[in-house]
mmCIF entry with sequence, helices, sheets and N, C-alpha, C, O atoms, coordinates in Angstrom:
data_MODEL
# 
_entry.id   MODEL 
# 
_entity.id                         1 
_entity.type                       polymer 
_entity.pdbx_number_of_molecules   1 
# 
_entity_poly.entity_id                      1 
_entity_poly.type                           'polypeptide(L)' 
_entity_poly.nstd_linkage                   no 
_entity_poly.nstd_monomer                   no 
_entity_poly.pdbx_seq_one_letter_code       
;(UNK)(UNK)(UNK)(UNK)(UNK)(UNK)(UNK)(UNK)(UNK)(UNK)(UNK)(UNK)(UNK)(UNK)(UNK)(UNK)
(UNK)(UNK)(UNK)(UNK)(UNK)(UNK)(UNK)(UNK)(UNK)(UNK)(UNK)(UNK)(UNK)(UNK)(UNK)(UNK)
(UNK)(UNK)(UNK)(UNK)(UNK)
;
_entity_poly.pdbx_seq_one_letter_code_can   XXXXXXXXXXXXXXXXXXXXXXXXXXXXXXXXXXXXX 
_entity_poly.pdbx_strand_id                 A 
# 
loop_
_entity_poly_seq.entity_id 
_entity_poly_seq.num 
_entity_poly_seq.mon_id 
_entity_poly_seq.hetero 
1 1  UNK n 
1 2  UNK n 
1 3  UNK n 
1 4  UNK n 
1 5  UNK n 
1 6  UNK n 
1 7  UNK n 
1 8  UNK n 
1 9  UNK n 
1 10 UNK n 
1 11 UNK n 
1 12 UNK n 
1 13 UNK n 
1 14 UNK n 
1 15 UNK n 
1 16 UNK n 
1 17 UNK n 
1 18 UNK n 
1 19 UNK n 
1 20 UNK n 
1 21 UNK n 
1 22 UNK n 
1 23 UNK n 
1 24 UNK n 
1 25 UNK n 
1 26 UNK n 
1 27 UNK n 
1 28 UNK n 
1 29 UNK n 
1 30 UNK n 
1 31 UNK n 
1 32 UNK n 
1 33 UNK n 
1 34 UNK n 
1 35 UNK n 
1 36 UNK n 
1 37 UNK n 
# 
_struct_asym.id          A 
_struct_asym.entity_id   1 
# 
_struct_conf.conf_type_id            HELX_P 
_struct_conf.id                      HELX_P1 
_struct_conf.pdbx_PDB_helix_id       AA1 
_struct_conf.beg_label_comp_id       UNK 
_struct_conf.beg_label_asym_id       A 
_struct_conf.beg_label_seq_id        3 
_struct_conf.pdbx_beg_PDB_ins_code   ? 
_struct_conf.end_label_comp_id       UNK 
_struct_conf.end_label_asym_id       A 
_struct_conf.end_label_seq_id        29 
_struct_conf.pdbx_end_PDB_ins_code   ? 
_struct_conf.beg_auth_comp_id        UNK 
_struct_conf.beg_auth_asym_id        A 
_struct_conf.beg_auth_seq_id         3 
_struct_conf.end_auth_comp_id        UNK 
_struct_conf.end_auth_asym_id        A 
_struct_conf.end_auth_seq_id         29 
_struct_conf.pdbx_PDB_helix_class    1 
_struct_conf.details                 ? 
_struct_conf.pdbx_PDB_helix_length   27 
# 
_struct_conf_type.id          HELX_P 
_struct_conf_type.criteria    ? 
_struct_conf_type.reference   ? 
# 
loop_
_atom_site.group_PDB 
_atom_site.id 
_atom_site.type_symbol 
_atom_site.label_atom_id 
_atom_site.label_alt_id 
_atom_site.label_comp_id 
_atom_site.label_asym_id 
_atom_site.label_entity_id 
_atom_site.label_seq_id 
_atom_site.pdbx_PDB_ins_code 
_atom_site.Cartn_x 
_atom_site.Cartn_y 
_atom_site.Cartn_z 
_atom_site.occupancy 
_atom_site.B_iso_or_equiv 
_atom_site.pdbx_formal_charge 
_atom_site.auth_seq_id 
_atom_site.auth_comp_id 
_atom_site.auth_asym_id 
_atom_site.auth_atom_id 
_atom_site.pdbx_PDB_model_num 
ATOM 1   N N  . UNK A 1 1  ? 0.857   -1.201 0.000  1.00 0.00 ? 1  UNK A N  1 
ATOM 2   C CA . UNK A 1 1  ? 0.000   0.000  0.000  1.00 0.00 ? 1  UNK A CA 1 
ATOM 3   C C  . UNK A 1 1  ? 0.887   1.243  0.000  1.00 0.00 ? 1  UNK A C  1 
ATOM 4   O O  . UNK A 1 1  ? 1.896   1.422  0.681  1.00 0.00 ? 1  UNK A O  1 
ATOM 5   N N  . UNK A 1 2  ? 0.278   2.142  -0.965 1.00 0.00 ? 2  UNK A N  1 
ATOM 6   C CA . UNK A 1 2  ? 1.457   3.422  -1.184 1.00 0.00 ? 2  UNK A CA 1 
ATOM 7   C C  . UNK A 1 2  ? 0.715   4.488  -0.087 1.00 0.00 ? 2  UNK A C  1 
ATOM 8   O O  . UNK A 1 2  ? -0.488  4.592  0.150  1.00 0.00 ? 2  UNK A O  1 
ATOM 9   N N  . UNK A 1 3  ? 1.936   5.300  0.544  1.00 0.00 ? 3  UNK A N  1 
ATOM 10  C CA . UNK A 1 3  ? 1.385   6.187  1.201  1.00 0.00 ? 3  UNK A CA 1 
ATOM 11  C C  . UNK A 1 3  ? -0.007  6.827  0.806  1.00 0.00 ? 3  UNK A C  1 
ATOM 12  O O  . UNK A 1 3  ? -0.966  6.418  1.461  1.00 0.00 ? 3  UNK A O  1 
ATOM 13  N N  . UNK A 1 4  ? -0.265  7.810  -0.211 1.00 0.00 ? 4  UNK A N  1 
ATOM 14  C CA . UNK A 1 4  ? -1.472  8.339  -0.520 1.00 0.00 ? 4  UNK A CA 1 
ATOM 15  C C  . UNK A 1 4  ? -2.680  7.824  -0.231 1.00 0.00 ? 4  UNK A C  1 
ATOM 16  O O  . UNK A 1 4  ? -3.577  8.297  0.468  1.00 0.00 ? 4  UNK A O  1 
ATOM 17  N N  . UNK A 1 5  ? -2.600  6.308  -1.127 1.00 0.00 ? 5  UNK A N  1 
ATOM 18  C CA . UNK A 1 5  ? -3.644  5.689  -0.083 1.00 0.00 ? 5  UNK A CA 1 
ATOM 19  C C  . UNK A 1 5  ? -4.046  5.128  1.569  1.00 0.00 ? 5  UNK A C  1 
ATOM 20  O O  . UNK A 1 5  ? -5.071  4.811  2.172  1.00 0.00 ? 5  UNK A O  1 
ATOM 21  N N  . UNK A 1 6  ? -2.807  5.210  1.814  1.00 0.00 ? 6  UNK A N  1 
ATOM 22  C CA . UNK A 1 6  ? -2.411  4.861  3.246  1.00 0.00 ? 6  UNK A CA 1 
ATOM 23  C C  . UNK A 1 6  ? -3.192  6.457  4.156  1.00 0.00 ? 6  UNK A C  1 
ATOM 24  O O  . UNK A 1 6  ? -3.986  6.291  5.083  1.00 0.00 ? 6  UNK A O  1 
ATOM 25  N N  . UNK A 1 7  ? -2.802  7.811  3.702  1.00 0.00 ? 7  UNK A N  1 
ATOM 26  C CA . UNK A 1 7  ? -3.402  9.112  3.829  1.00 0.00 ? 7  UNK A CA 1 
ATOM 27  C C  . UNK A 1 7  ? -4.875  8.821  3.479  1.00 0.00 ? 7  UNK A C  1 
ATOM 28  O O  . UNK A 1 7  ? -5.593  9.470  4.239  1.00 0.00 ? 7  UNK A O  1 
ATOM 29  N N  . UNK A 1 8  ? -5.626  8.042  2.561  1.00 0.00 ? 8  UNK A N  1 
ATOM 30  C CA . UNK A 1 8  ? -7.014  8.143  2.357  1.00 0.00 ? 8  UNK A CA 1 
ATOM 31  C C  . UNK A 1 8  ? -7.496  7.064  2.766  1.00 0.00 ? 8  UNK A C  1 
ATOM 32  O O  . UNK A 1 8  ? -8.506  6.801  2.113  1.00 0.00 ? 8  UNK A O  1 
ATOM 33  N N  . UNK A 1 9  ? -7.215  6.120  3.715  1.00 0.00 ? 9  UNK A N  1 
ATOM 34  C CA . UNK A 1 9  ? -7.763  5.266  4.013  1.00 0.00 ? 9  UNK A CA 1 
ATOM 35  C C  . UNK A 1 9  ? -7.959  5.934  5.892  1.00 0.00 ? 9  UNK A C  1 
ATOM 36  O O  . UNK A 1 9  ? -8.938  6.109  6.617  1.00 0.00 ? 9  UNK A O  1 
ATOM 37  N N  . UNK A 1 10 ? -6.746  6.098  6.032  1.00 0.00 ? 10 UNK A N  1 
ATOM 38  C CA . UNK A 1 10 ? -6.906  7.030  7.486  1.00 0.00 ? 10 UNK A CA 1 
ATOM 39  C C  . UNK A 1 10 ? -8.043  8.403  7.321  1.00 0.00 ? 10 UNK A C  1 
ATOM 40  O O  . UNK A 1 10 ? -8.753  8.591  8.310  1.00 0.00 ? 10 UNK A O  1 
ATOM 41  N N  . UNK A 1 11 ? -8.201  9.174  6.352  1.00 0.00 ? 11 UNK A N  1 
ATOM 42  C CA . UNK A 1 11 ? -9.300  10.466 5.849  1.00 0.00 ? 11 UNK A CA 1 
ATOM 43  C C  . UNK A 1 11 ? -10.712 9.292  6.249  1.00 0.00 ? 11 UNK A C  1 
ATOM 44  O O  . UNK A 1 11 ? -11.516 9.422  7.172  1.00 0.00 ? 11 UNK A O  1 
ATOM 45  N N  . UNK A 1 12 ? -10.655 8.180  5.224  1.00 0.00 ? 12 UNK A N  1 
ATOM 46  C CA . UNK A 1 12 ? -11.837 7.578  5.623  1.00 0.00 ? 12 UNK A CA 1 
ATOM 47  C C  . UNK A 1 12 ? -12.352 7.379  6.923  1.00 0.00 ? 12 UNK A C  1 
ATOM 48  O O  . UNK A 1 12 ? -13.379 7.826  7.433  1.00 0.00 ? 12 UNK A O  1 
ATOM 49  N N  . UNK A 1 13 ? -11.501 6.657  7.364  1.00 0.00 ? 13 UNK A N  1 
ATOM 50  C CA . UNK A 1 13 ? -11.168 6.510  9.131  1.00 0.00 ? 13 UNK A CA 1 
ATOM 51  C C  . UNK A 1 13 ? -12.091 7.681  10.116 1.00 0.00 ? 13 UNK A C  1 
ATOM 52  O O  . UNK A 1 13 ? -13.028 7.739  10.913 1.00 0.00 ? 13 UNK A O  1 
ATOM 53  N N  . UNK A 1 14 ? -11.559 8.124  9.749  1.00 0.00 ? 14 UNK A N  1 
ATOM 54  C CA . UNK A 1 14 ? -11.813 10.028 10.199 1.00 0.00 ? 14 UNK A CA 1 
ATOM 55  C C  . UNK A 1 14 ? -13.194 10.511 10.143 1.00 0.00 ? 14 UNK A C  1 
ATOM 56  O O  . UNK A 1 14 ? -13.921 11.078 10.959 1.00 0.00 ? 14 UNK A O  1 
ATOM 57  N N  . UNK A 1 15 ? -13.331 10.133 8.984  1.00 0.00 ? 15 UNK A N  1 
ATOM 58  C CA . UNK A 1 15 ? -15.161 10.385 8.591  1.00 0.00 ? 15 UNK A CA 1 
ATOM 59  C C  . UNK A 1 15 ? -15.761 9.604  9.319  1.00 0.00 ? 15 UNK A C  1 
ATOM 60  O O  . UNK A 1 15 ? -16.350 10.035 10.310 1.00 0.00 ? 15 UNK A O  1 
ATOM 61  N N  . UNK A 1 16 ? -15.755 7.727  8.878  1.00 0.00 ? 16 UNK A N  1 
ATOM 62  C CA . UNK A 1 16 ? -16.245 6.738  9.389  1.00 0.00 ? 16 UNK A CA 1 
ATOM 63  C C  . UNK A 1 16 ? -16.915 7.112  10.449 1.00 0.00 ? 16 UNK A C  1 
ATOM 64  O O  . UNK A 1 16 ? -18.117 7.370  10.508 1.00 0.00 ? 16 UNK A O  1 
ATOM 65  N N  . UNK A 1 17 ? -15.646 7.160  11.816 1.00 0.00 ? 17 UNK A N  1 
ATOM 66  C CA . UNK A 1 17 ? -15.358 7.487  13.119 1.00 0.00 ? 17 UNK A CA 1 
ATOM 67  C C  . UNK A 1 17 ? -16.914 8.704  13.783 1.00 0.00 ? 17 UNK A C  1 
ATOM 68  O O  . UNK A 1 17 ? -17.942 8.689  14.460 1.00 0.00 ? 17 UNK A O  1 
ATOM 69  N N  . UNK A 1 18 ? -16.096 9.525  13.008 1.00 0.00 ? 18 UNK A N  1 
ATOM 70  C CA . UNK A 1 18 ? -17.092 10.669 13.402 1.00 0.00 ? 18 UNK A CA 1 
ATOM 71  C C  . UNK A 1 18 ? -18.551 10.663 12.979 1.00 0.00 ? 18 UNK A C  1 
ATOM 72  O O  . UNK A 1 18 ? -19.243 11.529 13.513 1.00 0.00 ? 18 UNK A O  1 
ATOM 73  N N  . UNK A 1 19 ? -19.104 9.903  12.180 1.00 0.00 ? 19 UNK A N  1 
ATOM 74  C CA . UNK A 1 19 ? -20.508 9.280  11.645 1.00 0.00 ? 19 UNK A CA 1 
ATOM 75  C C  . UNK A 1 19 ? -20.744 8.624  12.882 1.00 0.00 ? 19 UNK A C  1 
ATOM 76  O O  . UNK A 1 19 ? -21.638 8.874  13.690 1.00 0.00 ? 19 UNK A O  1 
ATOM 77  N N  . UNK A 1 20 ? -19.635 7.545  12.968 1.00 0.00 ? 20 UNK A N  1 
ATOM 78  C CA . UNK A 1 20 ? -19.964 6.513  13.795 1.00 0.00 ? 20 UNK A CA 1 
ATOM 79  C C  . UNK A 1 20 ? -20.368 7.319  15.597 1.00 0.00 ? 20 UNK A C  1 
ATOM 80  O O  . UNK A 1 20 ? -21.314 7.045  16.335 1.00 0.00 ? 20 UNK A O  1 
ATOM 81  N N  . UNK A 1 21 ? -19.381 8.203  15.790 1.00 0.00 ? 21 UNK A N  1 
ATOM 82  C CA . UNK A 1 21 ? -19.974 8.704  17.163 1.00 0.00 ? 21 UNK A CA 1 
ATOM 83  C C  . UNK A 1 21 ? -21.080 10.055 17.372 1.00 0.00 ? 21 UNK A C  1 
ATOM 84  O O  . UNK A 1 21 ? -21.250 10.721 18.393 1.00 0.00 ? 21 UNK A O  1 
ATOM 85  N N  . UNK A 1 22 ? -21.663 10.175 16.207 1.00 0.00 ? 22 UNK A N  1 
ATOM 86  C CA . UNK A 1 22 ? -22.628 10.834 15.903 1.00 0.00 ? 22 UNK A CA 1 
ATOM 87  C C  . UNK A 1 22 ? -23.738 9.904  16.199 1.00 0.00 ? 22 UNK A C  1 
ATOM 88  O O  . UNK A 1 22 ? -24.676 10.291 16.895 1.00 0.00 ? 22 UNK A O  1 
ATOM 89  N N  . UNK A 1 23 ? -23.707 8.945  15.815 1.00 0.00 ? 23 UNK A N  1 
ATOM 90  C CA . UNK A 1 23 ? -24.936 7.995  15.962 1.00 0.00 ? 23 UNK A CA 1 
ATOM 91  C C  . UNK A 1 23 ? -25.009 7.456  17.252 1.00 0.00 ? 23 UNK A C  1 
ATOM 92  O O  . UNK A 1 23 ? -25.954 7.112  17.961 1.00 0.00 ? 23 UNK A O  1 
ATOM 93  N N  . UNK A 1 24 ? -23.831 7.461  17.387 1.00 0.00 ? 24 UNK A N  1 
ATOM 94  C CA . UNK A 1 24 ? -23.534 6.986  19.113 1.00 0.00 ? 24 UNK A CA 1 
ATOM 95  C C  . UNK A 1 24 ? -24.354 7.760  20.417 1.00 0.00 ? 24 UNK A C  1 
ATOM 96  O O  . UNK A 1 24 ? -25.073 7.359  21.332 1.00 0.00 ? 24 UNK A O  1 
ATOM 97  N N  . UNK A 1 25 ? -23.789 9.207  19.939 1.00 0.00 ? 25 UNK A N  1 
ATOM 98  C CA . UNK A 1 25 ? -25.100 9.932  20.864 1.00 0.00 ? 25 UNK A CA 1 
ATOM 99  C C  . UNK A 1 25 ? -26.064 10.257 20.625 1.00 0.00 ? 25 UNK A C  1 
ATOM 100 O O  . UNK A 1 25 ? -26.568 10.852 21.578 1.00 0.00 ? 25 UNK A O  1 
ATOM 101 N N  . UNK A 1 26 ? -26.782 10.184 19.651 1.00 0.00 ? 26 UNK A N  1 
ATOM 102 C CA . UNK A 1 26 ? -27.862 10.275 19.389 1.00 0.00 ? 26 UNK A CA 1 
ATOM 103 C C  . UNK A 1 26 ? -28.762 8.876  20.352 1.00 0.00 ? 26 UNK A C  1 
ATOM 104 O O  . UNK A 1 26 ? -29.549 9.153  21.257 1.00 0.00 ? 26 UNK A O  1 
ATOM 105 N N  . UNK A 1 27 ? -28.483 7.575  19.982 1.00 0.00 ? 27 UNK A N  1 
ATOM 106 C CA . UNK A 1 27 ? -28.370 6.312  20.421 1.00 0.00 ? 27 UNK A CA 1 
ATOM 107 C C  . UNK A 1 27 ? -28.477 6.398  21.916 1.00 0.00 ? 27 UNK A C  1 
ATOM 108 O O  . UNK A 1 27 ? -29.378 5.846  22.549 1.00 0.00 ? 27 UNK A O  1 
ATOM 109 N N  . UNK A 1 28 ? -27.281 7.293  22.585 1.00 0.00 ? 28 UNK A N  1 
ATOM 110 C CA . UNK A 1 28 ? -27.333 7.692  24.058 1.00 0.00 ? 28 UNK A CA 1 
ATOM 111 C C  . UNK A 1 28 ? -28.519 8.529  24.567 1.00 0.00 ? 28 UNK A C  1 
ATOM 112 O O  . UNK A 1 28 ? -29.055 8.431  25.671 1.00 0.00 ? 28 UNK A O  1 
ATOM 113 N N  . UNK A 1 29 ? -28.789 9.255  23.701 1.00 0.00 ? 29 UNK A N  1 
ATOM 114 C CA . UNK A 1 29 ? -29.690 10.508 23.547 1.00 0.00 ? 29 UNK A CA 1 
ATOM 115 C C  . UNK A 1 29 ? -31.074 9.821  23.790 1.00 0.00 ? 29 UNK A C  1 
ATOM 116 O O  . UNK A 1 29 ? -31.729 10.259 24.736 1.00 0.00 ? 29 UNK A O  1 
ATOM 117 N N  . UNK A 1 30 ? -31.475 9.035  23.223 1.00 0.00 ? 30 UNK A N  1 
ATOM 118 C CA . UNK A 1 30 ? -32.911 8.124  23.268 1.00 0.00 ? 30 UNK A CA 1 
ATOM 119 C C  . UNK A 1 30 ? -33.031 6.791  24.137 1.00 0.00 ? 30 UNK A C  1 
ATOM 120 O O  . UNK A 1 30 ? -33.956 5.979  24.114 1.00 0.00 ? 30 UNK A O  1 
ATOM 121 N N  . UNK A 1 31 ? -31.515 6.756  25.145 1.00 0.00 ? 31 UNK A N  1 
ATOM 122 C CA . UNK A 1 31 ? -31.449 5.962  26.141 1.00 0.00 ? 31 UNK A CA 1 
ATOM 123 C C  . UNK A 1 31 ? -31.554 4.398  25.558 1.00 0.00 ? 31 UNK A C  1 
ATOM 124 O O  . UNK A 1 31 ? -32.343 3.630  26.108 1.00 0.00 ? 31 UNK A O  1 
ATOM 125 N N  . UNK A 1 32 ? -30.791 3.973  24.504 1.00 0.00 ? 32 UNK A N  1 
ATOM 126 C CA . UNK A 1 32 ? -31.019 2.727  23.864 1.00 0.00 ? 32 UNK A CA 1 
ATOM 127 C C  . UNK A 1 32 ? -29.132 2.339  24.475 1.00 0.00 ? 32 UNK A C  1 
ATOM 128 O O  . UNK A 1 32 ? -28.165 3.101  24.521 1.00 0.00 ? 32 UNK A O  1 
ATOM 129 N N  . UNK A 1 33 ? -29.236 1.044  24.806 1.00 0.00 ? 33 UNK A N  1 
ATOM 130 C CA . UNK A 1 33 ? -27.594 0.501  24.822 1.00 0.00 ? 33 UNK A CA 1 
ATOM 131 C C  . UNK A 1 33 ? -27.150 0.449  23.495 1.00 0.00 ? 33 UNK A C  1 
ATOM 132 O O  . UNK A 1 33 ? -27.595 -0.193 22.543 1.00 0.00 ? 33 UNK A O  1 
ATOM 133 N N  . UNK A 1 34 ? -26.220 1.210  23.575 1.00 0.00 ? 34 UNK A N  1 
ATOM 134 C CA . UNK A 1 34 ? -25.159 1.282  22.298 1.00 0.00 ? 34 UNK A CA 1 
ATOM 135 C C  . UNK A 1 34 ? -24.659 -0.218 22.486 1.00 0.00 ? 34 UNK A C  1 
ATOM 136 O O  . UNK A 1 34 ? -24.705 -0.919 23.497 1.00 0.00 ? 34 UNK A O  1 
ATOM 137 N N  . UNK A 1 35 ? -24.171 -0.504 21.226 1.00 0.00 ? 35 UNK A N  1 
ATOM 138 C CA . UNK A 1 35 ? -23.082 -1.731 21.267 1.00 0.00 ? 35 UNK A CA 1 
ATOM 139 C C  . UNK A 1 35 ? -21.759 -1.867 20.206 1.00 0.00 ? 35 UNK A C  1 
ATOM 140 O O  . UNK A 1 35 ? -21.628 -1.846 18.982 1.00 0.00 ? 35 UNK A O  1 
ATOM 141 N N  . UNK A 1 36 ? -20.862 -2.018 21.361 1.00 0.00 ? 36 UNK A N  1 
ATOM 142 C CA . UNK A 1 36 ? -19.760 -1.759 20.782 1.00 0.00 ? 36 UNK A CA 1 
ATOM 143 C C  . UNK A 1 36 ? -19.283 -2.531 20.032 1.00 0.00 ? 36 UNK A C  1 
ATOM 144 O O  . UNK A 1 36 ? -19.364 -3.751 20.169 1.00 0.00 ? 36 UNK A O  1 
ATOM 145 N N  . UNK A 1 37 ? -18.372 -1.617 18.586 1.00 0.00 ? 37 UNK A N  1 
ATOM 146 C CA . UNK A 1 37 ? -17.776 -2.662 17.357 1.00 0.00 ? 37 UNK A CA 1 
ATOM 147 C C  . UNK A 1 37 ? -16.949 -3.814 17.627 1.00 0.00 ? 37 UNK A C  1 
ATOM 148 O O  . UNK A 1 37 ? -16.555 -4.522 16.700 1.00 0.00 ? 37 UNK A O  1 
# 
């Protein structure tokens, strides 16, 4: 794997992540157990 993509796979990461703990509190927000990846 060449750096650049190595840089856009971590960017993905990044997004993923932050989707992912967006939903997370929301999830917290309506008092449902989250479950972890």
């Amino acid at each position: 794997m060449d750096f650049s993509s190595w840089i856009d796979s971590i960017y993905v990461s990044m997004l993923w992540c932050n989707c992912c703990s967006q939903s997370f509190q929301d999830t917290m927000m309506e008092g449902a157990t989250p479950i972890n990846p």
